[in-house]
C-alpha positions in Angstrom: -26.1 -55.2 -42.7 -23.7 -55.4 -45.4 -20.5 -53.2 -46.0 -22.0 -51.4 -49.0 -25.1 -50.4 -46.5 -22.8 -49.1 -43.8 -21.1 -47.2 -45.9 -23.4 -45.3 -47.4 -25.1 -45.1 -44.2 -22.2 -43.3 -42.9 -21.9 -41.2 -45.6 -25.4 -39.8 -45.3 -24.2 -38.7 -41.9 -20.9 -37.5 -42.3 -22.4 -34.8 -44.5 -24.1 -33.8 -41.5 -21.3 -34.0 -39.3 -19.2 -32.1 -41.5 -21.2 -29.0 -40.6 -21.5 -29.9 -36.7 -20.5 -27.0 -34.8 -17.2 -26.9 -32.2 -19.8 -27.2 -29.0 -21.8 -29.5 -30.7 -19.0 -32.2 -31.2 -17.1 -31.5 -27.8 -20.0 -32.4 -25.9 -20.9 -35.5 -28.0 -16.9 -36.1 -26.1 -17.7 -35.3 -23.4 -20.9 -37.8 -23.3 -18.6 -40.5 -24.7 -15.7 -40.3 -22.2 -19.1 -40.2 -19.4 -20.8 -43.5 -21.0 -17.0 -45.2 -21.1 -16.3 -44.8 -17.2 -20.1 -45.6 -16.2 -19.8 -48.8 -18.3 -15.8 -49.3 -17.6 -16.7 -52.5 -14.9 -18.4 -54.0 -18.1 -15.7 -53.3 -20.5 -13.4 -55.2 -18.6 -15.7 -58.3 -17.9 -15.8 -58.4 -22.1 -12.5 -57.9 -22.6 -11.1 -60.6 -20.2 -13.3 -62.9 -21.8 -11.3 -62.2 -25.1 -8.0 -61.9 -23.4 -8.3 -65.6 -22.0 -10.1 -66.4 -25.6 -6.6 -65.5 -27.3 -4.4 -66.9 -24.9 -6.4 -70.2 -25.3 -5.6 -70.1 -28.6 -2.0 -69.6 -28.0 -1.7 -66.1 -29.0 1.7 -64.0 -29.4 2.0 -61.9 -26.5 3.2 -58.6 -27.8 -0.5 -59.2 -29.2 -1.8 -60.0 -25.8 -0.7 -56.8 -24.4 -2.2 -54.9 -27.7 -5.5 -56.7 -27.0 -5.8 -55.4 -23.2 -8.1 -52.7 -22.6 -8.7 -52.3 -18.7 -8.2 -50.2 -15.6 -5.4 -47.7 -17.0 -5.9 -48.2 -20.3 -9.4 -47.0 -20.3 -8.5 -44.0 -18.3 -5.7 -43.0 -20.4 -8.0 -43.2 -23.4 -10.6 -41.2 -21.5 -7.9 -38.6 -20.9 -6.8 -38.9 -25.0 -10.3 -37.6 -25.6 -10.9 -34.5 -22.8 -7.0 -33.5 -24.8 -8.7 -33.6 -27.8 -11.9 -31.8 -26.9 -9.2 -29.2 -25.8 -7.9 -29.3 -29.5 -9.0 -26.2 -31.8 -11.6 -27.6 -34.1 -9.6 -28.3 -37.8 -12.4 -28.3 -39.7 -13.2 -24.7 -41.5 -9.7 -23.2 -40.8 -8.4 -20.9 -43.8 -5.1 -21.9 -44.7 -4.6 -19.2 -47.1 -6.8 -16.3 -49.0 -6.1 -14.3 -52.2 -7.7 -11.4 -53.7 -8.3 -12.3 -57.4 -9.5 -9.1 -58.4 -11.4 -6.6 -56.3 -14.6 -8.6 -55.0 -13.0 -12.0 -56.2 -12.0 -13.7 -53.0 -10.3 -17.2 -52.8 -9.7 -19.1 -49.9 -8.2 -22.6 -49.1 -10.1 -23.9 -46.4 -9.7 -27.2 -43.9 -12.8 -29.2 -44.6 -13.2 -33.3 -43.2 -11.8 -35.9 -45.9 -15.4 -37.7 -45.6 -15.5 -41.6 -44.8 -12.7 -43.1 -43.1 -11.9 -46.9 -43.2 -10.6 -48.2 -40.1 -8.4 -51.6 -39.8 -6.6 -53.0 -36.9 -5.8 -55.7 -34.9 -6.1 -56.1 -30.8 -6.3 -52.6 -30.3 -9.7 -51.7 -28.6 -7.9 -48.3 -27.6 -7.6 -47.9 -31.1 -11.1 -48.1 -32.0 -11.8 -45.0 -29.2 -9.1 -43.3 -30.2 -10.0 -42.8 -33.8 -13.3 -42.5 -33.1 -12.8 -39.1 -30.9 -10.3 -37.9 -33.3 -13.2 -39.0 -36.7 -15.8 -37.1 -34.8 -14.0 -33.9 -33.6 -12.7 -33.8 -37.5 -16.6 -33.9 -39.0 -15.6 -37.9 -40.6 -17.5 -40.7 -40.5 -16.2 -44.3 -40.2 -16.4 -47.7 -40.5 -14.1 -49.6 -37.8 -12.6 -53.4 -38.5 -11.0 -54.9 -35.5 -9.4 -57.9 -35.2 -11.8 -61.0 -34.2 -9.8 -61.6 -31.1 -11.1 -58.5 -29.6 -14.6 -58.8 -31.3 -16.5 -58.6 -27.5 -14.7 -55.7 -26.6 -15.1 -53.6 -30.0 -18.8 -54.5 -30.5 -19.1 -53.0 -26.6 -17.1 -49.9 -27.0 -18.7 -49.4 -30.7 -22.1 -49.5 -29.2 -21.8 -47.3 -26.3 -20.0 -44.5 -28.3 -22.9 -44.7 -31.4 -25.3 -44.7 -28.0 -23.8 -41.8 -26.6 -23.0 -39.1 -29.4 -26.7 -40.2 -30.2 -27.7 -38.9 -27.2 -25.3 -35.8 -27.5 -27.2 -34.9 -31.3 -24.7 -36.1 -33.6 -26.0 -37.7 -36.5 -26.8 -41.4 -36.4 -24.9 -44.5 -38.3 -21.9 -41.7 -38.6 -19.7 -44.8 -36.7 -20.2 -48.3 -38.3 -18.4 -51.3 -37.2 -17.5 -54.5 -39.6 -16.2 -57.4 -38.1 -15.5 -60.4 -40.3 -12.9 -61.1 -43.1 -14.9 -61.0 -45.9 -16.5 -57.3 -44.8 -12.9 -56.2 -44.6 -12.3 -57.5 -48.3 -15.4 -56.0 -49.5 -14.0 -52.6 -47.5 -11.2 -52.8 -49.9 -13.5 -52.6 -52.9 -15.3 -49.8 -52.1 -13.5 -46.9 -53.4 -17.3 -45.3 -54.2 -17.6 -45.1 -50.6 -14.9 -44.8 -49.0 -12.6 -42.0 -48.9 -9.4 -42.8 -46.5 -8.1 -46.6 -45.4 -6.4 -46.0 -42.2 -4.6 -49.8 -41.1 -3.4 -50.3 -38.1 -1.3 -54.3 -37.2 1.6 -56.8 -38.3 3.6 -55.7 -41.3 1.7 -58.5 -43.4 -1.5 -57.4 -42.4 -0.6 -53.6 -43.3 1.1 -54.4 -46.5 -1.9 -56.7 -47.4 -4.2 -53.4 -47.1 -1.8 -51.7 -49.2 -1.7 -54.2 -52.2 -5.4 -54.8 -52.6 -7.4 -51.8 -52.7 -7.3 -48.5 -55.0 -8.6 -46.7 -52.0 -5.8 -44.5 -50.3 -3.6 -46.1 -47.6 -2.5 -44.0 -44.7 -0.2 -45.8 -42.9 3.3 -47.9 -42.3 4.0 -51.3 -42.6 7.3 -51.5 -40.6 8.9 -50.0 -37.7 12.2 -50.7 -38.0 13.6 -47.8 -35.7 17.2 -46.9 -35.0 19.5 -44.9 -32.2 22.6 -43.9 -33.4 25.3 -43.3 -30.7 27.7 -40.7 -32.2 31.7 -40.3 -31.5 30.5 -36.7 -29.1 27.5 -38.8 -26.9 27.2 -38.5 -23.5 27.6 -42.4 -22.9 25.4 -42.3 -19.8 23.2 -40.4 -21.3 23.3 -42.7 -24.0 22.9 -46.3 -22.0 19.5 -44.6 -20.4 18.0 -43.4 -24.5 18.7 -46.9 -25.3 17.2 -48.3 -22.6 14.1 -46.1 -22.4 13.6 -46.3 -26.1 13.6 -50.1 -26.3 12.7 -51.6 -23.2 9.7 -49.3 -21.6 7.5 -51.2 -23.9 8.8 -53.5 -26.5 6.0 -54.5 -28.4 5.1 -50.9 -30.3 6.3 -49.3 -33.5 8.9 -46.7 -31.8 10.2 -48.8 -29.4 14.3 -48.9 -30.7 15.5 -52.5 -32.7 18.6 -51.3 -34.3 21.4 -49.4 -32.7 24.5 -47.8 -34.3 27.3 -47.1 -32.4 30.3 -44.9 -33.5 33.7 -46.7 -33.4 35.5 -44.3 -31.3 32.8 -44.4 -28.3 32.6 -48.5 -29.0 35.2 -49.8 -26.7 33.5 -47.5 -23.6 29.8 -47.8 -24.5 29.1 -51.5 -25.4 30.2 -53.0 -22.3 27.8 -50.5 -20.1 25.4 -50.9 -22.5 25.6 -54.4 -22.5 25.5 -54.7 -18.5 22.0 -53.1 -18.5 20.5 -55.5 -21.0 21.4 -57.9 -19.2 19.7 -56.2 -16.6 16.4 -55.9 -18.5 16.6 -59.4 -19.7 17.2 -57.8 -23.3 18.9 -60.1 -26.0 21.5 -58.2 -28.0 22.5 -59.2 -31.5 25.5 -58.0 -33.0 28.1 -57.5 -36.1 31.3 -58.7 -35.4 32.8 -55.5 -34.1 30.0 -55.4 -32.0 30.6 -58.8 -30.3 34.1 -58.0 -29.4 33.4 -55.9 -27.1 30.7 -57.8 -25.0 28.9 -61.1 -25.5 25.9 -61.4 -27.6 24.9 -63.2 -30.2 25.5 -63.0 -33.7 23.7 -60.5 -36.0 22.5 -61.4 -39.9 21.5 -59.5 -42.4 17.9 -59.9 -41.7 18.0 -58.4 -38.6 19.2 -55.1 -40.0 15.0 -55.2 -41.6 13.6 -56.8 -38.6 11.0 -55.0 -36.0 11.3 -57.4 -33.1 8.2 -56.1 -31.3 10.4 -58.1 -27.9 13.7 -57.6 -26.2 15.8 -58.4 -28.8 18.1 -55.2 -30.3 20.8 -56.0 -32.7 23.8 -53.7 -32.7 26.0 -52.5 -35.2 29.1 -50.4 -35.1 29.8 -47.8 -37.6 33.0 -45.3 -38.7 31.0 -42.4 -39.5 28.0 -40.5 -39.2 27.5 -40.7 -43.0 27.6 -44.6 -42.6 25.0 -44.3 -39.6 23.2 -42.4 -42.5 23.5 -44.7 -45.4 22.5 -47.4 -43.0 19.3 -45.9 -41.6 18.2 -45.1 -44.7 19.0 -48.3 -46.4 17.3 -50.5 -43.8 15.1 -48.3 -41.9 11.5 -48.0 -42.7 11.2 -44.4 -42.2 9.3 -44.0 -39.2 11.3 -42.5 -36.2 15.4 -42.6 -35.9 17.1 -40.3 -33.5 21.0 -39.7 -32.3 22.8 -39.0 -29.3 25.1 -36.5 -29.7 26.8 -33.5 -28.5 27.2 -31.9 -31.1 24.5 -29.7 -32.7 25.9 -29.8 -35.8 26.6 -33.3 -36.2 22.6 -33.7 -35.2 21.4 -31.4 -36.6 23.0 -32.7 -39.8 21.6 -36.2 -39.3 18.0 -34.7 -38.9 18.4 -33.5 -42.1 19.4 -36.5 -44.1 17.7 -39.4 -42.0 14.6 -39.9 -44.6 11.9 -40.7 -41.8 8.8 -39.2 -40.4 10.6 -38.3 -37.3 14.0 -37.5 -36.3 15.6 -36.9 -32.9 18.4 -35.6 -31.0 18.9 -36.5 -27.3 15.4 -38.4 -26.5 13.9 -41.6 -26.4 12.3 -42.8 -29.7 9.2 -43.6 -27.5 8.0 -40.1 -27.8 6.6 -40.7 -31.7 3.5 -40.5 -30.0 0.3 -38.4 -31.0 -0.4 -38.1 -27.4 3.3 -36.6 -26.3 3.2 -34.7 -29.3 0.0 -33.2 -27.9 -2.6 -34.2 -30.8 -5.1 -35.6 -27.5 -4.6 -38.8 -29.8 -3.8 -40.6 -33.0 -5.1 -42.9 -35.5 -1.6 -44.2 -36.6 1.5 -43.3 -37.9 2.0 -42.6 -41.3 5.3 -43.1 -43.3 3.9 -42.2 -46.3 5.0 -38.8 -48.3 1.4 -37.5 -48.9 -1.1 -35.0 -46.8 0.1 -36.3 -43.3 3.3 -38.0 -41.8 4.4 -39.4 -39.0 1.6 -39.6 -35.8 -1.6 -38.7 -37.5 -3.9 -36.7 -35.2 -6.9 -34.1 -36.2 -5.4 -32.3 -39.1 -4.3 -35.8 -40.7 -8.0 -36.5 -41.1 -8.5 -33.8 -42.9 -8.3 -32.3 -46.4 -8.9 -28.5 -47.5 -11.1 -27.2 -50.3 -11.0 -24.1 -52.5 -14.2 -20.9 -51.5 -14.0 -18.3 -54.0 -16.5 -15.7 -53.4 -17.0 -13.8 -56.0 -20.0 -11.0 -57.4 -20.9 -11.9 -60.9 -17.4 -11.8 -62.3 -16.7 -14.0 -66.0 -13.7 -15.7 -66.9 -14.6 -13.6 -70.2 -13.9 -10.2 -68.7 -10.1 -11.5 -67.9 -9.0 -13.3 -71.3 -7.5 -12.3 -74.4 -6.0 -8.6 -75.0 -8.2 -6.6 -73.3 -8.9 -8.7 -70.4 -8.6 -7.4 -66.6 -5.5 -8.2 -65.2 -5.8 -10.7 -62.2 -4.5 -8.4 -59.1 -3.4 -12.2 -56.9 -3.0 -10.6 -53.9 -2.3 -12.4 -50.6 -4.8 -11.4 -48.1 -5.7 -12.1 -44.5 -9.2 -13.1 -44.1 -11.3 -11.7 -42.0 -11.2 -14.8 -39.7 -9.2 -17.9 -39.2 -12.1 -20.5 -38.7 -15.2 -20.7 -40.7 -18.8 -22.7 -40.1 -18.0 -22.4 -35.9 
């Protein structure tokens, strides 16, 4: 089947799924999380197979731990969608109502954003993960994985269509393209498709980005920072640092660039040093940096570069203003946090750090939908539109505009003699609609 036929396949059915009810799409969950443990001994057989495929081919392997979807992995993903069956249902929420005139009633109101385009590479968890979250938020999609996890995606694409089948939700509403040239026809179907959602390698996301008029939601880069102010606890500070780069290296919010204030320098490298050592973690640093324990030498490219391995360069500033300036000149403006104790100094950094998130005494590792309690996410987004930073149910949806209204003419309210609009904030009556 080509693209164009999937999509419009899918858009048949998300106009069905729009108007699925709560119960309806929480047990359609419920049957997918069932159908992914019964067939869990079969999802692993398929994605060995393309685990030993990639490493044959001499694949990276911060991509190699991306690709692996077994034991753990499928449980936690299991456990993503019971959080997000928990999750009140976005769709038919009113943001807002208004009293136009008396029997004139507007109301802004959550509705799904329609047909969502999917692209990632060695992700399988991915592809479950958006699909709970595109299903629970009344979407359809089309899902592009990369072609070294093409077993495993074909497997867990079939049993979820299979099972919210079974469960009554509309057929073809999940679609799943798999070579290069479906993702470049993807790219042309604005018609179609409502939402691009990429998930990879910088190249691959800014590829997306440049070659479709389709809305991205996204990042490109994950160039995150620490900064260790003059006031931090240094302990403290050694363990953040640690935690945020080393408990798993090859992931956007894992830490590449950390600032250190020049008054805590001289007392913090050397323990901070010590412990990458310990982790087998290669520092790169600015010349300050170096003369106060041995690493190697820090360019200017490393300032822009998300590592995805244990490598963190280090730089060490005069000023929280500098840490500032240099976050926002070379950051990408996903997560960047600071150690500090001083609230105001932190809370002042929150303020001006131009990124998605910002945080004060914790691990970058927790710009996560899952720890920010979204059962899940389909990404992180950097961008300044609808949603930012980890996307979960509400970033997949949009809102429209209800006015209910009994026969009134925009005639009656124009020119000298018109009615006066009364715009009056109201509360409606209830918070969800269509549930």
């Amino acid at each position: 089947m080509r693209i164009e036929e999937m999509a419009i396949q899918a858009e048949k059915a998300q106009i069905k799924c729009a108007v699925l009810s709560t119960e309806e799409k929480n047990r359609a969950l419920s049957y997918i999380v069932e159908a992914l443990k019964k067939n869990e001994t079969l999802i692993c057989e398929e994605n060995q197979k393309d685990m030993v495929d990639f490493e044959k081919a001499g694949g990276a392997l911060p991509l190699l731990k991306r690709l692996k979807f077994q034991d753990e992995k499928i449980a936690a993903t299991c456990r993503g969608l019971e959080d997000v069956k928990k999750l009140p249902d976005p769709v038919g929420r009113v943001i807002g109502a208004r009293l136009l005139d008396e029997g004139l009633e507007l109301r802004q109101v959550t509705c799904p954003i329609g047909l969502i385009g999917m692209i990632f590479e060695s992700r399988p968890d991915a592809l479950v993960q958006i699909a709970g979250l595109t299903l629970k938020s009344g979407n359809a999609v089309i899902l592009k994985g990369g072609s070294e996890a093409g077993r495993t995606n074909r497997l867990l694409s079939h049993i979820i269509a299979e099972a919210s089948r079974e469960a009554g939700v509309p057929e073809g509403w999940i679609q799943l393209a798999e070579t290069r040239e479906d993702v470049k026809e993807m790219l042309s179907l604005s018609e179609h498709i409502d939402l691009l959602i990429p998930r990879g390698s910088n190249e691959f996301v800014r590829y997306i980005m440049t070659n479709t008029s389709i809305p991205v939601l996204g990042h490109a880069d994950g160039v995150t920072h620490m900064y260790v102010h003059s006031s931090a606890d240094a302990e403290m500070a050694v363990e953040l640092v640690d935690d945020s780069k080393n408990q798993y290296v090859a992931v956007c919010n894992a830490l590449e660039t950390l600032l250190v204030d020049g008054a805590i320098a001289a007392r913090f490298i050397p323990a901070l040093a010590q412990r990458m050592r310990e982790r087998g973690t290669e520092l790169r640093g600015c010349p300050r940096a170096r003369s106060y324990a041995e690493m190697n030498e820090a360019t200017e490219e490393d300032w822009r570069t998300e590592y995805l391995e244990a490598i963190l360069s280090v730089r060490v500033v005069d000023s929280l203003d500098e840490a500032i300036e240099h976050i926002n000149t070379y950051g990408s403006g996903h997560t960047d946090a600071i150690v500090s104790a001083d609230a105001e100094a932190a809370e002042y950094f929150m303020n001006m750090v131009d990124s998605a998130g910002v945080f004060w005494n914790s691990s970058t590792r927790f710009a996560d939908g899952y720890r920010y309690g979204l059962g899940a996410e389909v990404g992180i987004s950097t961008n300044k539109i609808h949603a930012r930073g980890p996307v979960g149910l509400d970033g997949l949806c949009i809102y429209k505009w209800k006015l209910y209204g009994q026969g009134q003419k925009v005639a009656d309210y124009t020119g000298p003699e018109g009615r006066p609009f009364l715009h009056k904030d109201i509360t409606s009556d209830s918070g969800q609609e269509g549930v």
